[in-house]
C-alpha positions as CSV (number, residue, x, y, z in Angstrom):
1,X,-25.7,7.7,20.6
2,X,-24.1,11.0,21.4
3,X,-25.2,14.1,22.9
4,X,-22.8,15.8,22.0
5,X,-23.0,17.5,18.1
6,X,-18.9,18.0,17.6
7,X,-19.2,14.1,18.7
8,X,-21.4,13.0,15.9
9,X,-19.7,15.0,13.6
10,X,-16.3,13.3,14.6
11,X,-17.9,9.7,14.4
12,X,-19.0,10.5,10.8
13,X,-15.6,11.6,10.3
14,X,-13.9,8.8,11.6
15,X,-16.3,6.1,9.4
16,X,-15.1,8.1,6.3
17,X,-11.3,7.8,7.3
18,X,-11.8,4.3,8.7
19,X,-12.8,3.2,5.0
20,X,-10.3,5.6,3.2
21,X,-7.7,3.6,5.1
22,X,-9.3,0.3,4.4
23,X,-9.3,0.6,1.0
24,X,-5.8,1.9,0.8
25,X,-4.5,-1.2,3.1
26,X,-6.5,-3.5,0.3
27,X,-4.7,-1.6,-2.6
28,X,-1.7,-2.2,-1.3
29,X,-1.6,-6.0,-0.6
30,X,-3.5,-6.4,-4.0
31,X,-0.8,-4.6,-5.6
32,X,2.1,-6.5,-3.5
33,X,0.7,-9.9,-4.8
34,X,0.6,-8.6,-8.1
35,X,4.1,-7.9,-8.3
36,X,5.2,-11.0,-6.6
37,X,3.5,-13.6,-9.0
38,X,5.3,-11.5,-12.0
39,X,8.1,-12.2,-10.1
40,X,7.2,-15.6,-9.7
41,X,6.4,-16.0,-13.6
42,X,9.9,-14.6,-14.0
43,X,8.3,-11.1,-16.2
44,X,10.9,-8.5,-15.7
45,X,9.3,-5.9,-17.6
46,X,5.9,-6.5,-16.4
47,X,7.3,-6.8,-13.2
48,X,9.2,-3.6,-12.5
49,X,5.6,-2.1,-13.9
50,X,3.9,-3.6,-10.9
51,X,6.7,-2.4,-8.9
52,X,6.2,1.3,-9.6
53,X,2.4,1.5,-9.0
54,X,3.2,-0.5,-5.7
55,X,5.6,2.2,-4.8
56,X,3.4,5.0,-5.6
57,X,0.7,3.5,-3.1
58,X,3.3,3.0,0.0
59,X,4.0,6.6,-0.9
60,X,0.4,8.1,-1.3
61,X,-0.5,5.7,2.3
62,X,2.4,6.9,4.2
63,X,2.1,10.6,2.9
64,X,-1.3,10.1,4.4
65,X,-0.4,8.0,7.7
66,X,-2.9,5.6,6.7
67,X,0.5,3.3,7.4
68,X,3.8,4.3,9.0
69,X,6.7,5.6,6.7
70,X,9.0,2.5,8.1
71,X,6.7,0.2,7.0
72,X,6.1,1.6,3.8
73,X,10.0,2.0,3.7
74,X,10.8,-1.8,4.6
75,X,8.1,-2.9,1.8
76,X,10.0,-0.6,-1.1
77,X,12.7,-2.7,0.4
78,X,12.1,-6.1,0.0
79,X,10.4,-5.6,-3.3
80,X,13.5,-3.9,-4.9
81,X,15.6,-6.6,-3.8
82,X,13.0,-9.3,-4.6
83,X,13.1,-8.0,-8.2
84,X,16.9,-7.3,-8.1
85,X,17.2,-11.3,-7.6
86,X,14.8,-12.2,-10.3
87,X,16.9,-10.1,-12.7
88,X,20.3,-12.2,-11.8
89,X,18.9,-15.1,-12.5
């Protein structure tokens, strides 16, 4: 327990942010599976859908630095050219 008032303060603080982050990190593989079994199922439309709302929560986390920007960057990545590969085919 802290004696310290700033202290508790910054332990509330970092419970908040701790679960802020947690639910973001939880989006975002939810999100990534969805768009990988439309892939999978071979949905184009449905599947570029998936795509954008999984962009726009690597962007919204990184923005944040609830992950890094590289990561968020190599994820955009391999998505667009997962779903680049299910439209050749």
């Amino acid at each position: 327990m802290p004696n310290i008032k700033s202290q508790e303060k910054r332990d509330r603080q970092n419970i908040k942010r701790a679960s802020r982050n947690q639910a973001a990190k939880s989006k975002i593989k939810t999100l990534n599976k969805n768009f990988r079994a439309s892939v999978a199922s071979n949905q184009v439309d449905e599947a570029k859908e998936s795509m954008n709302k999984y962009f726009k929560a690597l962007d919204k986390a990184a923005k944040t630095n609830t992950v890094h920007k590289n990561f968020a960057a190599n994820k955009k990545s391999k998505a667009a050219k997962l779903l680049n590969k299910a439209k050749s085919k």
